[in-house]
C-alpha positions as a Markdown table, in Angstrom:
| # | Residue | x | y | z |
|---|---|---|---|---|
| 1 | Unk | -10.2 | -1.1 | 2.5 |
| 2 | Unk | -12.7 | 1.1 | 0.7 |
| 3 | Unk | -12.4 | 3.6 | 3.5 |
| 4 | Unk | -8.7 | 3.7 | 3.7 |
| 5 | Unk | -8.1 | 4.3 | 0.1 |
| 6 | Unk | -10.8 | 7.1 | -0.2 |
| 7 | Unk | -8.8 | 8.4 | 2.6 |
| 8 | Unk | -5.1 | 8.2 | 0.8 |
| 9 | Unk | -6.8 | 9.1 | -2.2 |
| 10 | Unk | -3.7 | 11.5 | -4.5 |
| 11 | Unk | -4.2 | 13.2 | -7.8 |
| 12 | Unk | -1.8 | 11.2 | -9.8 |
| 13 | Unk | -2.9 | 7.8 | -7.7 |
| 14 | Unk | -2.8 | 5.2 | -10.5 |
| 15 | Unk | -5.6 | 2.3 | -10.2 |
| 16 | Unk | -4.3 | -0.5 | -7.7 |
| 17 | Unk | -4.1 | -3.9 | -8.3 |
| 18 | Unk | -6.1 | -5.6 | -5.7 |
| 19 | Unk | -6.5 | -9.8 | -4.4 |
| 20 | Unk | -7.8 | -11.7 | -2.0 |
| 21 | Unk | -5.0 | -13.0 | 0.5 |
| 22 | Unk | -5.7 | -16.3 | 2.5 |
| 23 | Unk | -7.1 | -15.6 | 5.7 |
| 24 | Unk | -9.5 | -13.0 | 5.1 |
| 25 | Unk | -7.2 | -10.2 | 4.1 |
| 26 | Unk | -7.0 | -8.1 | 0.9 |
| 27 | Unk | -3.9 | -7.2 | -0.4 |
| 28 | Unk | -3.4 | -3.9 | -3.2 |
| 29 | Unk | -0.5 | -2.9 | -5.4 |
| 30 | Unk | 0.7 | -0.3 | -7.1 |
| 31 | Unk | 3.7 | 0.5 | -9.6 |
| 32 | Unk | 5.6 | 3.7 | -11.0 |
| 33 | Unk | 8.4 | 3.3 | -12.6 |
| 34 | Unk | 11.2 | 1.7 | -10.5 |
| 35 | Unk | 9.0 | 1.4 | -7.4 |
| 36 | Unk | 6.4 | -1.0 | -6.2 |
| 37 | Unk | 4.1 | -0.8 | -2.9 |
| 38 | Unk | 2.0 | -3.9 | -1.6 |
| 39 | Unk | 0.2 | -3.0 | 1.5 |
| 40 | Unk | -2.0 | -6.3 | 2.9 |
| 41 | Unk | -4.9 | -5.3 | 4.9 |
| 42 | Unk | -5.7 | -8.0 | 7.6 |
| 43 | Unk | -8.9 | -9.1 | 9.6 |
| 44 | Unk | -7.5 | -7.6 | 12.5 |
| 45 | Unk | -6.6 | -3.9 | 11.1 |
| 46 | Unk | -3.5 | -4.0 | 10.8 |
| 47 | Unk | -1.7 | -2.8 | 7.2 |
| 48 | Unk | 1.8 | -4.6 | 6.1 |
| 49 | Unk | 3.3 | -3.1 | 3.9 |
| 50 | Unk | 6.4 | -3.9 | 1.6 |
| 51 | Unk | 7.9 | -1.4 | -0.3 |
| 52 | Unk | 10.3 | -2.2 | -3.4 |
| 53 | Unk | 13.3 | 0.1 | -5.3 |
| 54 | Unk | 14.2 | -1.1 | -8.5 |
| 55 | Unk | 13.4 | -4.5 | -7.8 |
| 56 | Unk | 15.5 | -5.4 | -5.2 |
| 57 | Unk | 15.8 | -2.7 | -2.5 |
| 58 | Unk | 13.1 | -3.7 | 0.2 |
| 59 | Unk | 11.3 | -2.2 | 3.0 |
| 60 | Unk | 8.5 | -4.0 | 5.0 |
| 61 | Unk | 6.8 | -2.9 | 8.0 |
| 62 | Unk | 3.7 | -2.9 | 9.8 |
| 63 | Unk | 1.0 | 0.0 | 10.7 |
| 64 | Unk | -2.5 | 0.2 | 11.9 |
| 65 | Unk | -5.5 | 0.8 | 9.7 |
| 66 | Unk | -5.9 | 4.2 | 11.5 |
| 67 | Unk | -2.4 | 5.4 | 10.5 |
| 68 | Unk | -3.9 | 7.4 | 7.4 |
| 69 | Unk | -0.9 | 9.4 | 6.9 |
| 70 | Unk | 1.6 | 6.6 | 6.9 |
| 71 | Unk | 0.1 | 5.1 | 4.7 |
| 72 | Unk | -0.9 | 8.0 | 2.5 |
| 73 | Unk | 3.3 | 9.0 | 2.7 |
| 74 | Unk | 4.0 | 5.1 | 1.8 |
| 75 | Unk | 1.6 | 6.2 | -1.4 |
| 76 | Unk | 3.4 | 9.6 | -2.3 |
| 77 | Unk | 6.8 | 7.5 | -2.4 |
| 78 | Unk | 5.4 | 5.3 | -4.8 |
| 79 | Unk | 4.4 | 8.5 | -7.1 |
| 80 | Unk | 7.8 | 10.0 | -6.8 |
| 81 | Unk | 9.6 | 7.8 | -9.1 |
């Protein structure tokens, strides 16, 4: 986790929220404005991720760990609101 966000790490990155998910996994949130990201990191490396517009327009999917620049695009959409 600590290695992932170092490597997404964006100027105007607000702090996450982060929590323990059952199972083993960590999950982290951010918000901007109208727009939320959750991604949940799990034992196994994968990242799920659930993206929300305005509170009720949703996206969820599923990436690897090693998928920097997915992720790091999931984060820029967040900071574009």
């Amino acid at each position: 986790a600590c290695r992932l966000l170092t490597a997404i790490e964006a100027e105007d990155l607000p702090a996450p929220q982060v929590c323990p998910v059952p199972g083993g996994g960590l999950q982290i949130e951010w918000q901007a404005k109208n727009r939320e990201l959750e991604l949940e990191l799990t034992p196994d490396g994968q990242v799920e991720f659930l993206l929300v517009l305005e509170g009720c327009h949703m996206t969820e999917g599923r990436l690897s760990i090693h998928q920097v620049e997915s992720v790091r695009s999931l984060v820029n959409w967040v900071l574009q609101a």
